[in-house]
C-alpha positions as CSV (number, residue, x, y, z in Angstrom):
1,X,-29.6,93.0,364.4
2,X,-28.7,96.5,364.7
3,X,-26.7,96.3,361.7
4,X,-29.3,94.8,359.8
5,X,-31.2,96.5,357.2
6,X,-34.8,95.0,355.2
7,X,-35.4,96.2,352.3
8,X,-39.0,95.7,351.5
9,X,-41.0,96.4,348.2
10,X,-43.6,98.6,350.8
11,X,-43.0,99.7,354.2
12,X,-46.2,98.2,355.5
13,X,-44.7,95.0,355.1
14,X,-42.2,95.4,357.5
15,X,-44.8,94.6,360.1
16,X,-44.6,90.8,359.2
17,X,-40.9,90.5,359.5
18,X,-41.0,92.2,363.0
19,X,-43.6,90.3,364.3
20,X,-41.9,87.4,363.3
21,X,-38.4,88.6,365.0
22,X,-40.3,89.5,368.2
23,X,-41.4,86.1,368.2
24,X,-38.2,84.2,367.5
25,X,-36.4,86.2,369.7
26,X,-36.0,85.5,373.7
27,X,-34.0,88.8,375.1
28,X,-34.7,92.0,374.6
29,X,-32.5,93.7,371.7
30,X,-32.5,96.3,369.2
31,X,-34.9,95.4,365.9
32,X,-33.2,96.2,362.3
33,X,-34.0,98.6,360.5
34,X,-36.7,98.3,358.4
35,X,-37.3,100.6,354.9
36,X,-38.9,100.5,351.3
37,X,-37.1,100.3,348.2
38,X,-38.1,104.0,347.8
39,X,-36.5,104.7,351.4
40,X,-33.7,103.1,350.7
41,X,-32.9,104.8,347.1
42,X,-33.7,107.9,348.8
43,X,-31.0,107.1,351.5
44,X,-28.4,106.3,349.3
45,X,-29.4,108.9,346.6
46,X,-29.4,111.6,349.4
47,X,-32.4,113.3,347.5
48,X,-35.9,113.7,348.4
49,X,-38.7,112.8,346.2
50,X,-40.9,115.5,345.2
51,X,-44.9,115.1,345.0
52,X,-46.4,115.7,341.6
53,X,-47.4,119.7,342.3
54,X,-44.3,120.3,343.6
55,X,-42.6,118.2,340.3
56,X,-45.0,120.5,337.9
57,X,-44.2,124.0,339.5
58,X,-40.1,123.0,339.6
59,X,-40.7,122.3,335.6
60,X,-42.5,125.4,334.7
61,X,-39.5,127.3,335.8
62,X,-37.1,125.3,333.7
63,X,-39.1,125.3,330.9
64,X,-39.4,129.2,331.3
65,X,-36.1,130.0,331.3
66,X,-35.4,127.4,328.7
67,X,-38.1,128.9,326.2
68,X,-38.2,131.6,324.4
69,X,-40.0,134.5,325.7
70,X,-43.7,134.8,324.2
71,X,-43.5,131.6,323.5
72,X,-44.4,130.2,326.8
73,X,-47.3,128.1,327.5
74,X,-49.5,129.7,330.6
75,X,-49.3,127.8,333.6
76,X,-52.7,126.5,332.4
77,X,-51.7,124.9,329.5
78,X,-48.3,123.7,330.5
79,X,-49.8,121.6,333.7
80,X,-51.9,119.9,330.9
81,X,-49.1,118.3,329.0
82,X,-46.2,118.4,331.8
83,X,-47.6,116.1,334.2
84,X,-47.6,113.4,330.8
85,X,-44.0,114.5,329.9
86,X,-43.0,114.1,333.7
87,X,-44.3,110.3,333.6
88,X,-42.2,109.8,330.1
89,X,-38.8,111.8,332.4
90,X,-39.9,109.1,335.1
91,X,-40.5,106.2,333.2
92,X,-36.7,106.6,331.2
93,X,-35.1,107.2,334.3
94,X,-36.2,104.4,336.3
95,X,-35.3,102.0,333.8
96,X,-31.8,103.7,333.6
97,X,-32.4,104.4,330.1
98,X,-30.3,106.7,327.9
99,X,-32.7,109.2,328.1
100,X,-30.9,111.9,325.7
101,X,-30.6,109.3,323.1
102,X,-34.1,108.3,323.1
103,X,-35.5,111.4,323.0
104,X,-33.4,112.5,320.3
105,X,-35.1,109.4,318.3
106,X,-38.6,110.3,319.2
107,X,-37.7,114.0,317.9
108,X,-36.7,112.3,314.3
109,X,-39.2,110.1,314.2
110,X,-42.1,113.3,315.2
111,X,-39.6,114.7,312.0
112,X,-40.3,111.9,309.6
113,X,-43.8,111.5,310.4
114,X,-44.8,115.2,309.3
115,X,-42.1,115.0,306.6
116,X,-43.9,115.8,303.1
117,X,-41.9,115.4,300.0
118,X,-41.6,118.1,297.5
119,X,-42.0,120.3,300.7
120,X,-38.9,122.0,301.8
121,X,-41.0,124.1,305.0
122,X,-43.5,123.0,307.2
123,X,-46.4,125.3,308.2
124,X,-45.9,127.7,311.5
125,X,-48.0,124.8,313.2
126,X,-46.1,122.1,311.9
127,X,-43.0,123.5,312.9
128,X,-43.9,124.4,316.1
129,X,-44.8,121.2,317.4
130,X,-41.2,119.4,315.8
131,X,-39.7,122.9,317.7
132,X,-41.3,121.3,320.8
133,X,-39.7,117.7,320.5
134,X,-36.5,119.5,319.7
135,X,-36.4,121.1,323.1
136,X,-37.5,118.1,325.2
137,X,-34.0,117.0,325.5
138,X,-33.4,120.2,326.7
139,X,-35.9,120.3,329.7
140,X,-35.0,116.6,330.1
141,X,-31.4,117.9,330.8
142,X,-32.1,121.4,332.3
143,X,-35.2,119.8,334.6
144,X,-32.4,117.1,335.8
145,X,-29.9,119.6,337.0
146,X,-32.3,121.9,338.6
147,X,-33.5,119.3,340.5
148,X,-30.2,118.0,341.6
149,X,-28.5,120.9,342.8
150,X,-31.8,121.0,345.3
151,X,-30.7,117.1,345.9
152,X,-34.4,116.3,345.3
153,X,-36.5,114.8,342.3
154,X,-39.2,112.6,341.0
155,X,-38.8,108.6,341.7
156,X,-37.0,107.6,338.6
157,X,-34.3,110.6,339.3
158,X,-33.9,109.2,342.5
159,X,-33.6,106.0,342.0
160,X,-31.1,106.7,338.6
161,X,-28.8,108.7,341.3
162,X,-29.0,105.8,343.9
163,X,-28.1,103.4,341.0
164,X,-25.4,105.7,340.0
165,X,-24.0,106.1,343.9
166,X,-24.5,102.6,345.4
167,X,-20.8,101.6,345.5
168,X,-20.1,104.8,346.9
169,X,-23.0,104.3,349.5
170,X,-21.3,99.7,349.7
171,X,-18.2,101.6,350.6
172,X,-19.5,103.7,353.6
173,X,-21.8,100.9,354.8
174,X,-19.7,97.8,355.0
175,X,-20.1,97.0,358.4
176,X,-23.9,96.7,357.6
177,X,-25.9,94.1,356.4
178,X,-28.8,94.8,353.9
179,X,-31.3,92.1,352.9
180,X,-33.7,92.6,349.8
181,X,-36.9,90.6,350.8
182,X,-40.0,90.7,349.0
């Protein structure tokens, strides 16, 4: 058993499964290792998962140095729309979509949808806020690496990186056993 990892949707249901060992078993011995999906994408990610203030002050940096100066939200402001824009990073990324692909499409569609005819310029408004979709592919991108090179992240980063590294991680582990229960 001491080779034996369960993967569990929630830690706190590990307590079942031991009980149940402890009473099936007659000799004393080692339990298995017991972690939540999150554990485990963190363990074979090798990042850590950032809480959401941590998340919103690592993203104000990026998008600092990844917007012009003056043009900067205060810290304010930007906490007021980042924490949505973080979900939307969070949501792509745990499903393992192409992020940079869909973002792209929501900055054409934003395009479209304030594209007038006969009119070849937006107002400074207007064009500000297609500006802004623009450059979400940018923090997207810049937000992602920062993050990385501190091997840390919010959960759909982590668990992209695990499901980018798990033969990697089958490779070092295959002397162990891992069983998925729910």
């Amino acid at each position: 058993l001491s080779r034996v990892t369960f993967i569990l949707p929630k830690k706190s249901s590990g307590l079942f499964i031991t009980t149940i060992l402890k009473q099936q078993l007659s000799h004393t011995t080692f339990l298995p290792r017991i972690l939540s999906i999150e554990e485990f994408a963190k363990e074979i990610s090798g990042f850590e998962i950032l809480d959401n203030i941590g998340l919103i002050f690592e993203f104000y940096r990026v998008y600092q140095a990844n917007t012009q100066k003056g043009a900067t939200d205060t810290f304010e402001n930007f906490s007021k729309w980042a924490s949505i824009l973080l979900q939307d990073f969070n949501d792509l990324d745990s499903n393992l979509f192409d992020t940079p692909s869909i973002l792209a499409y929501l900055s054409d569609t934003k395009r479209i949808e304030q594209w007038q005819p006969g009119e070849e310029k937006g107002s400074p408004m207007i064009d500000n806020y297609l500006s802004f979709f623009d450059k979400i592919i940018t923090y997207h991108a810049q937000f992602k690496s920062h993050l990385k090179k501190q091997q840390t992240g919010y959960q759909g980063l982590v668990y992209r990186e695990a499901a980018e590294t798990i033969a990697e991680f089958s490779k070092r582990h295959r002397d162990q056993k891992f069983i998925f229960a729910a």
